[in-house]
PANUVO-320050 format. One record per atom (N, C-alpha, C): x negated, y negated, z negated. Coordinates in steps of 0.05 Angstrom, whole numbers, plus 5000, padded with zeros to 4 digits. Example, Ala and Ser with C-alpha at 12.3 -4.5 7.8 and 13.67 -1.06 7.14 Angstrom:
2
473651144844;475450904844;473650664844;474350454858;472750214857;474249994843;
! end
This chain:
475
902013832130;901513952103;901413722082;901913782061;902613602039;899213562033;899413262023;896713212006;897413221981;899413331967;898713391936;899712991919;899413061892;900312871879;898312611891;898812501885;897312221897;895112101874;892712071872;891511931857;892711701837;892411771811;892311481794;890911291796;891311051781;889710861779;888110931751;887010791743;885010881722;887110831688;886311081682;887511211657;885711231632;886611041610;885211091588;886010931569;886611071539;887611011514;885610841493;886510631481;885610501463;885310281479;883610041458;882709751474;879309921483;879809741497;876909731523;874809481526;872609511510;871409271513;871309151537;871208921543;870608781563;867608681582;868308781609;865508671615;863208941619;863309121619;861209291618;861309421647;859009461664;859009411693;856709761697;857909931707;855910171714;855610241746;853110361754;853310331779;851710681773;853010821797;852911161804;852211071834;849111221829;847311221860;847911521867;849411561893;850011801900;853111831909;853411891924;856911941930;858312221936;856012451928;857012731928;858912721905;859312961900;861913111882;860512961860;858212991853;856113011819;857812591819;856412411836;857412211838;859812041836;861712241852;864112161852;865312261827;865412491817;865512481788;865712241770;863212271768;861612091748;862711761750;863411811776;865011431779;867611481776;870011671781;872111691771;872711591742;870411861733;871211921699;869911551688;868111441698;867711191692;869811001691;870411051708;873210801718;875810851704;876411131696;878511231683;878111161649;875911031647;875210971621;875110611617;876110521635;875610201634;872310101647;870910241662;868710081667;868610091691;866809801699;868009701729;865809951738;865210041765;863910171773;863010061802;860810111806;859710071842;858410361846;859910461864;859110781877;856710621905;854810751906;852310671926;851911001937;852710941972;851411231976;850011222010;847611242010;846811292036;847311352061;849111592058;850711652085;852511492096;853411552118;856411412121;858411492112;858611712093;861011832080;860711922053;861911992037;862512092010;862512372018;861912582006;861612861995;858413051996;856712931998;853913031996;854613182016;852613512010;851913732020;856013972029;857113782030;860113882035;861513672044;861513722063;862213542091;862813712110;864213392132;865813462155;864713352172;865013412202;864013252219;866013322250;865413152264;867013302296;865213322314;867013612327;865913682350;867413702372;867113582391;869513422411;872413492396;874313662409;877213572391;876813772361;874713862350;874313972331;873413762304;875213952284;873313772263;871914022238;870214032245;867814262231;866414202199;867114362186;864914342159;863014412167;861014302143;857214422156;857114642137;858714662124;858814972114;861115042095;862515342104;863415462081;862815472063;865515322041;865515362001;867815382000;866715591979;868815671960;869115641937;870615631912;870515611887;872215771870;872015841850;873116131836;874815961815;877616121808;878616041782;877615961758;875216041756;873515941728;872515661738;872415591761;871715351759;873415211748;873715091731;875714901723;874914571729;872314531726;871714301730;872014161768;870214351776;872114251805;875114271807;876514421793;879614531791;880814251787;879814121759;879813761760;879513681778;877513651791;876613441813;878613451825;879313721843;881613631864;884213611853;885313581823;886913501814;887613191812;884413071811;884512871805;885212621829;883412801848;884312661878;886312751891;888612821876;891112971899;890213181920;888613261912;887413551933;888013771928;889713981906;889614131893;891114331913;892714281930;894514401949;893814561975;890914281979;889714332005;887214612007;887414591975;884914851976;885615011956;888215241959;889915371938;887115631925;887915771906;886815981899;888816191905;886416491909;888116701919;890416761891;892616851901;894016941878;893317211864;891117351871;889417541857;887417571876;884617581863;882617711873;883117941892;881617911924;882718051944;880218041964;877718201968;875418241977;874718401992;875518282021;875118652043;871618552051;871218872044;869018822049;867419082077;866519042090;866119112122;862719262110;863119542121;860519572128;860619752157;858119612167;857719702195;856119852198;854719972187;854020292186;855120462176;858420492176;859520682176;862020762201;863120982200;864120992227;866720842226;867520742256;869820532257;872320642252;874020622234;876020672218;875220772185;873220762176;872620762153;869920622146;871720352154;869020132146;869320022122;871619952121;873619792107;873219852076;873019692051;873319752028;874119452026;875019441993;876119181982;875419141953;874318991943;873718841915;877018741908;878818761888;880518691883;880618781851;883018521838;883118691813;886318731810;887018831784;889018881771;889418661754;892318711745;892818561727;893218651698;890618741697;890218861668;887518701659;887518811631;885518571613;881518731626;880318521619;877818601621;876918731605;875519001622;873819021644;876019141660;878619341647;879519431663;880319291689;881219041690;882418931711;881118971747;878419081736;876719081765;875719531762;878019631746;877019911743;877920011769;879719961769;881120241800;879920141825;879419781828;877719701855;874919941846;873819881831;870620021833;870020281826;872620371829;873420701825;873720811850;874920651875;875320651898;874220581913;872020451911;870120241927;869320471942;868620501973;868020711987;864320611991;864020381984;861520381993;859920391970;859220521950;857620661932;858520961923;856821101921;858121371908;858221371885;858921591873;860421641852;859121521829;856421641830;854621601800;854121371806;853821191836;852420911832;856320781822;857320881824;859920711816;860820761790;858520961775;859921001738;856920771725;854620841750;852220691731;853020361729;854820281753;855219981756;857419811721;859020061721;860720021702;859220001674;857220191669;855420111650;853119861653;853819791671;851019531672;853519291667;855119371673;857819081672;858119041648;858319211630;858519291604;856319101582;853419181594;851819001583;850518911592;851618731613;851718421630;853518251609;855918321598;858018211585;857018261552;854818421545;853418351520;851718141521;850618101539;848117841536;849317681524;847217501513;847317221503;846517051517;848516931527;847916621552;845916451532;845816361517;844116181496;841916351495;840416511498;838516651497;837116471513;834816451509;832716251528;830816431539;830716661536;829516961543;830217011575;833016951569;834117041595;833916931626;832116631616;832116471637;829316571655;827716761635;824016781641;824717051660;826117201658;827017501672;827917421698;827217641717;829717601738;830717841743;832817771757;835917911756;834918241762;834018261785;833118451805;832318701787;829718611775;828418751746;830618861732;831918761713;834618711696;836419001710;837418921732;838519091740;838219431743;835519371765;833719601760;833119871729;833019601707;832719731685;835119851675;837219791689;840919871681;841620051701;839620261714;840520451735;842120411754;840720041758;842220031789;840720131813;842220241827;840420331853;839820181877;838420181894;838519901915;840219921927;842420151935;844820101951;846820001926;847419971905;849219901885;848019581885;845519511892;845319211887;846619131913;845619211939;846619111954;849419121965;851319321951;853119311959;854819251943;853919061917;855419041898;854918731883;852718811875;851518581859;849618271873;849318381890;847118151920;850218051938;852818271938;854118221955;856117901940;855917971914;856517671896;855217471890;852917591885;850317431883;848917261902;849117331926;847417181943;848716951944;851416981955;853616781961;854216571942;854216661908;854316431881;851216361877;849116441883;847216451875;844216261898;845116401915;843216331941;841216411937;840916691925;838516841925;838917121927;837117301934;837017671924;836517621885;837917761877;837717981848;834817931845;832817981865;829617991851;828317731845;830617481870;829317321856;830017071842;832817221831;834917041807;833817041785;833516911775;834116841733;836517001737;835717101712;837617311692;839917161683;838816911670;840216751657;843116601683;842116471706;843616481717;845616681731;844416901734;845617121750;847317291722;846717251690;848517281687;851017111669;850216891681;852616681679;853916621699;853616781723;855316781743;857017071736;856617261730;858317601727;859617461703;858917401685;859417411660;862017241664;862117011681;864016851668;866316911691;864817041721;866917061741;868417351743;867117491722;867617851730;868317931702;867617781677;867717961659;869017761638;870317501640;870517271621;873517391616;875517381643;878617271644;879617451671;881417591672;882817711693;882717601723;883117401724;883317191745;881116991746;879417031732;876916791739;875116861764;875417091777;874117071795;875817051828;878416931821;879916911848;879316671857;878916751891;877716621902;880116371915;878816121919;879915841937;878215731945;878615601975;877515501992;879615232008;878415062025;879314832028;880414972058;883314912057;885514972085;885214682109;884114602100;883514322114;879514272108;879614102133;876414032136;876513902103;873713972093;872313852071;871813612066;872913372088;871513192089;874313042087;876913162093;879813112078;879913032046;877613232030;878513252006;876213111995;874213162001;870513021986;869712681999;871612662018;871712302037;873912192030;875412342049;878112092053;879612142025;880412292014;881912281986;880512221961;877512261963;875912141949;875911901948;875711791968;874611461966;877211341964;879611511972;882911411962;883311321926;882011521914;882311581878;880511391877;878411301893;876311101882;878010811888;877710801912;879610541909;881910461889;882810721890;885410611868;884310661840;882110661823;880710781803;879810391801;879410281832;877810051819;874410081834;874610261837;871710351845;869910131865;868810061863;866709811894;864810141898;865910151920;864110471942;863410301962;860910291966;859510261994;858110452000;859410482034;855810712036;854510542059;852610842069;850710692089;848910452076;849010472055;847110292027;845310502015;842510512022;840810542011;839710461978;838710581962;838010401938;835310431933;834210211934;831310171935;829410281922;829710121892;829610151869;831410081841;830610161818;832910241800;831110151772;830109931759;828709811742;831309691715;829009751687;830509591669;829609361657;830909191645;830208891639;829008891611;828708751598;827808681571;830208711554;832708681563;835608631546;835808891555;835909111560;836109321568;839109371590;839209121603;840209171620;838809261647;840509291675;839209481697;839109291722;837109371733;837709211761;837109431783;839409421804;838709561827;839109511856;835909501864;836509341892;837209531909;838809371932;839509541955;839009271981;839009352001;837109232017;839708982022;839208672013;841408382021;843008441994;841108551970;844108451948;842108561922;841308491895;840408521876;843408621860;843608811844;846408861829;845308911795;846408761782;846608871751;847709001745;846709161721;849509361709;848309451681;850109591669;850009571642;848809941639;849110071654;849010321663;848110441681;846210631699;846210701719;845911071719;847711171737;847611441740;846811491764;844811611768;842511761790;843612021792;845611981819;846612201827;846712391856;843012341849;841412491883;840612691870;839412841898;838613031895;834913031881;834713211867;832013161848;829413101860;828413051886;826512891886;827512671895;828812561908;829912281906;830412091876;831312291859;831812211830;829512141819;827112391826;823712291820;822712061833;823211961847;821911761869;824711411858;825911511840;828011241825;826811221799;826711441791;825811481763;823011191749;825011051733;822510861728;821011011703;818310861698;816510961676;817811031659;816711311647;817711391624;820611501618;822111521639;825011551641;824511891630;823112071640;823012261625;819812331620;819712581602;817112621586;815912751619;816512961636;815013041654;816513061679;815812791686;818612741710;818213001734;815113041736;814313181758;815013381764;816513521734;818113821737;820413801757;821613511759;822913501785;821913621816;820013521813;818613661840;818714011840;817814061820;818114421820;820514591814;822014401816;824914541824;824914631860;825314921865;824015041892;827014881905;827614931927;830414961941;831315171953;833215251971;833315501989;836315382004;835315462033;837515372057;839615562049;841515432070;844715582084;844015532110;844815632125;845515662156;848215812153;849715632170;852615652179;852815722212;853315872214;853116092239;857116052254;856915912273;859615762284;860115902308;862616072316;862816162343;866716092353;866516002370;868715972375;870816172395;871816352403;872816552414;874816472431;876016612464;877716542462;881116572465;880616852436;883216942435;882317042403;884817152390;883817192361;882617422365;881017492332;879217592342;879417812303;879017662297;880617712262;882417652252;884317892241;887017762225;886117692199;884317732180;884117682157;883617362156;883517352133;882416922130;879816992129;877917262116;875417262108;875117512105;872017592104;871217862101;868217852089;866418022075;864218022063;862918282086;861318312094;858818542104;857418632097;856618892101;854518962092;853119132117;851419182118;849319412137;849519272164;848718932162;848618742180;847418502173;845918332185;845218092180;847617862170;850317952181;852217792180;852517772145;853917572138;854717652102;856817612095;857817342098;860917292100;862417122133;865017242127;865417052156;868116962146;869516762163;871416552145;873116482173;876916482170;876716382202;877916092191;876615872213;878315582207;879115482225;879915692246;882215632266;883715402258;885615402247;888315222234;886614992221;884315052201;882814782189;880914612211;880414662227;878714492242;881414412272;882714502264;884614402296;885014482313;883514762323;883714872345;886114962350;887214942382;889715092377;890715312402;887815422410;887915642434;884815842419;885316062414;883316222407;882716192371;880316302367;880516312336;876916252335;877116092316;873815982305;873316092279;870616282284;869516362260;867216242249;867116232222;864916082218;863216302196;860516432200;858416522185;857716382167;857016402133;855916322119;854016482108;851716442119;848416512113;846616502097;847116512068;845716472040;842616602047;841116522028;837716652035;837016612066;837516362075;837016432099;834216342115;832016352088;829016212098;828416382130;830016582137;828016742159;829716632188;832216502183;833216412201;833316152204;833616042181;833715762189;832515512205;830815612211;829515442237;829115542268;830515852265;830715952294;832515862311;831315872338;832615682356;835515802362;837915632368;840915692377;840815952400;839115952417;838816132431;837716442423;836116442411;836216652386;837716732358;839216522354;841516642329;843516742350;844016652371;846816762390;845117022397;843317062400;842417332414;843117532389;842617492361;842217702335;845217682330;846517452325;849317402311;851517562331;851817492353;854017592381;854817892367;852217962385;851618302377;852718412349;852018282329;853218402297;855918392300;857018042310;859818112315;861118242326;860718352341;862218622363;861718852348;859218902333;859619232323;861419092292;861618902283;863718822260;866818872268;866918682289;869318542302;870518692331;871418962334;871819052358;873718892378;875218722370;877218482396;874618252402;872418352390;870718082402;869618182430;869818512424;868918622456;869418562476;871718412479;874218362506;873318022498;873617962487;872917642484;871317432490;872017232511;869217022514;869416832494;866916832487;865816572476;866216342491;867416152472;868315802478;865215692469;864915662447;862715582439;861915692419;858115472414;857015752389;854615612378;854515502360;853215272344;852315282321;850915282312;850215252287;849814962268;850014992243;848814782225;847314902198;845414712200;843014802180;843014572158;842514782137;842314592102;840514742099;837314552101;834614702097;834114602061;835614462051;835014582018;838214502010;840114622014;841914732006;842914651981;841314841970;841914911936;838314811923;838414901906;836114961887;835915201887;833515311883;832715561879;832515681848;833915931856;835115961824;832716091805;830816071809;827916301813;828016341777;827616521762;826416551728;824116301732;825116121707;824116021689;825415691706;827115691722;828615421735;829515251712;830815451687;832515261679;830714961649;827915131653;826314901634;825914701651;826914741675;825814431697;828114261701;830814441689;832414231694;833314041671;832813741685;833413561653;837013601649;837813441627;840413401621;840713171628;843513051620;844712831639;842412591624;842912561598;840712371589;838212291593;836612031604;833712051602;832711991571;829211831576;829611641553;828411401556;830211291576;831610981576;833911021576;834210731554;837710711548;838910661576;840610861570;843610661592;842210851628;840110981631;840111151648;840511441653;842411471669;843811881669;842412001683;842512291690;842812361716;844612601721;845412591747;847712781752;847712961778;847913111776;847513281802;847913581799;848213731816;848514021811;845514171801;843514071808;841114161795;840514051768;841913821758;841913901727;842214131709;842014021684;842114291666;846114301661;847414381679;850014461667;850214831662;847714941664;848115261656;849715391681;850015251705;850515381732;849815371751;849715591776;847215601786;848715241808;847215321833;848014991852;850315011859;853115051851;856214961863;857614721865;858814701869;861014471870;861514431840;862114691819;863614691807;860614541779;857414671789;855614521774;856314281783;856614071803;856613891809;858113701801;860313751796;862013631777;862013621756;860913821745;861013831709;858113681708;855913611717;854513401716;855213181721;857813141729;857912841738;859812821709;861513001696;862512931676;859812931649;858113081650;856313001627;855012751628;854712611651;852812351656;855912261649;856812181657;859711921639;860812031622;859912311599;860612301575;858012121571;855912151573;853212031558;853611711554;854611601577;855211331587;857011241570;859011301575;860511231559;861111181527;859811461513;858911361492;856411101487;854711131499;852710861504;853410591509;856010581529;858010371523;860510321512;860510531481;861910441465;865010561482;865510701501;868410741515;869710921503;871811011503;873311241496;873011361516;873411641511;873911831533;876411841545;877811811567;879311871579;880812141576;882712151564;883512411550;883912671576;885212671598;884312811619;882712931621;881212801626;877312861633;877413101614;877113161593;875813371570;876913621578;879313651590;881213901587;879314201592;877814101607;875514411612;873514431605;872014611599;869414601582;867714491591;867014331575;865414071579;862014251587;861414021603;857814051614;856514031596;856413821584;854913751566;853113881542;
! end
């Protein structure tokens, strides 16, 4: 398979002062960002990241001749900012978008041959574009499928800038718009959990509806789905740290950073264990209590709100089969513990039988149950889902756990999240739990790493890298 255009070297118009040195603690998406768009601007950069690899919480790993993500992602046409990213690293190929929104969705409490429904749209303007899918949708009735169309309606009136909307949650909201609990769950939780990593009751409004708003009700095609055809660790590692090297980048990992102090000249020093580093800049691009525990005095007015940012797991539910088992690439459930299932047969290498992989949003009630008990609850769902799994042995059956995942999207999250700026000069921060106005994605994660090296960059006097801007800025 093709890897797509090949990374540039670093791109940027005008003269470039000389000499100005930034260092990005972190080597996820928010990080690698933030050191691209640095380097594409003339400044030397040192990427520092703990693990032995580049891509945070989206990664690859092996399992004898397997090579496994620790979890299914996906990203929607409206992302544009991750849409960059893998533009930027020659990845754009490896993780296409659907050519229209196309959503079978499975419920197993109904009888087998009329399980089947599909989320899809038309190619007509909004709202119509999603009218005849939710005209047809077999799994709501009639009136819950005219009340949904009026709550879409004024979902797409709110005001995202409302600061109201962040104190509400979704659940409520809904409720008050004559949704019924089978219309949340088979409609609104079935989008929600998955962009969100929570139930409707216990989303912000504000996020839950800047996820409809911009994926269901913005643009015809903003909510078509793409996913990576190759392990994650192709596109967030090895082609990452490709664009970095050729960007100029100094990436070490397996480098801890100690501490992160500023001088009297307001320059930075940051130790890492056999090396003191200066820099003119530093972007803190961990996750928010790590960021609290760097944070020197005063860097913000109430650092501690870091801490009360909640989290909430994924569990990735892995079974390997050994004959196919699903023709689709993917499917959504309902009237099952299961929620989505994904096959990466072809992406992880297998090349006898078919590997499915579960993605388990909200999953505080499972995520620490033992392998021998998720195979006992999960098997079972798949056979009343999956009828060729009846005839089928299991190869293998594994799980991986992300016990804080995301951030927890809970009403009143978004006053805890700072912006890229502190107040010390010349320090960012970047991460998907920043304030970019989205809930924890890839696609927040990047657009924080572009608001911390817009900040930077103005602070060191750089031009912006004309690239960089093309999508709506974080900031």
């Amino acid at each position: 398979m093709s890897h797509g255009t090949r990374s540039e070297g670093p791109r940027t118009e005008g003269p470039v002062p000389p000499g100005r040195h930034a260092v990005v603690v972190g080597g996820g998406l928010a990080g690698t960002t933030a050191a691209l768009a640095l380097a594409d601007a003339g400044v030397r950069v040192t990427l520092l990241e703990g693990r032995p690899r580049l891509g945070g919480l989206a990664f690859s790993f092996r399992r004898g001749e397997l090579t496994i993500d620790n979890g299914q992602h996906v990203y929607l046409r409206c992302c544009t900012a991750y849409r960059w990213f893998l533009d930027r690293i020659g990845g754009a190929d490896l993780a296409p978008l659907q050519d229209r929104l196309d959503v079978p969705v499975v419920d197993a409490d109904r009888p087998e041959g009329r399980r089947l429904g599909r989320l899809r749209r038309d190619p007509l303007p909004v709202p119509l574009h999603l009218g005849r899918s939710l005209a047809a949708y077999p799994h709501l009735s009639l009136a819950d499928r005219a009340r949904v169309g009026r709550a879409a309606l004024a979902l797409k009136g709110l005001d995202l800038t409302d600061p109201a909307l962040d104190d509400e949650d979704f659940g409520s909201w809904l409720a008050a718009h004559g949704q019924s609990p089978r219309a949340v769950e088979a409609l609104w939780d079935l989008v929600g959990v998955a962009t969100l990593n929570a139930v409707a009751g216990d989303s912000s409004l504000a996020l839950a509806a800047m996820v409809f708003k911009t994926g269901l009700l913005s643009d015809p095609g903003a909510a078509d789905i793409g996913w990576a055809r190759v392990p994650l660790g192709d596109l967030h590692d090895r082609l990452a740290r490709e664009a970095l090297d050729a960007a100029g980048v100094r990436t070490e990992v397996r480098t801890r950073v100690t501490s992160v102090r500023t001088g009297a000249d307001g320059s930075w020093t940051v130790e890492i264990p056999g090396e003191t580093i200066h820099a003119d800049a530093v972007v803190l691009a961990v996750p928010q209590r790590e960021a609290h525990d760097l944070l020197p005095a005063g860097a913000l007015d109430h650092p501690e709100r870091l801490l009360d940012i909640g989290t909430a797991p994924i569990l990735n539910v892995h079974v390997v089969y050994d004959r196919k088992v699903l023709a689709r690439p993917f499917f959504a459930a309902l009237g099952t513990p299961v929620q989505w299932v994904f096959d990466r047969t072809d992406a992880s290498g297998l090349r006898r039988g078919q590997y499915l992989a579960l993605s388990q949003s909200v999953a505080q009630d499972d995520i620490d149950a033992p392998v021998a008990a998720l195979r006992e609850q999960y098997l079972p769902e798949l056979e009343r889902l999956l009828p060729h799994t009846r005839d089928a042995r299991v190869e293998d059956f594994f799980v991986t756990r992300e016990r804080t995942a995301t951030f927890a999207p809970a009403p009143g999250v978004g006053r805890l999240r700072p912006g890229a700026r502190t107040k010390a000069p010349g320090l960012y921060l970047a991460g998907a739990w920043t304030a970019t106005g989205w809930p924890a994605t890839m696609e927040s994660a990047v657009r924080s790493g572009v608001g911390a090296a817009d900040a930077a960059l103005g602070a060191l006097g750089r031009p912006r890298p004309r690239h960089l801007f093309a999508f709506e800025e974080a900031a």
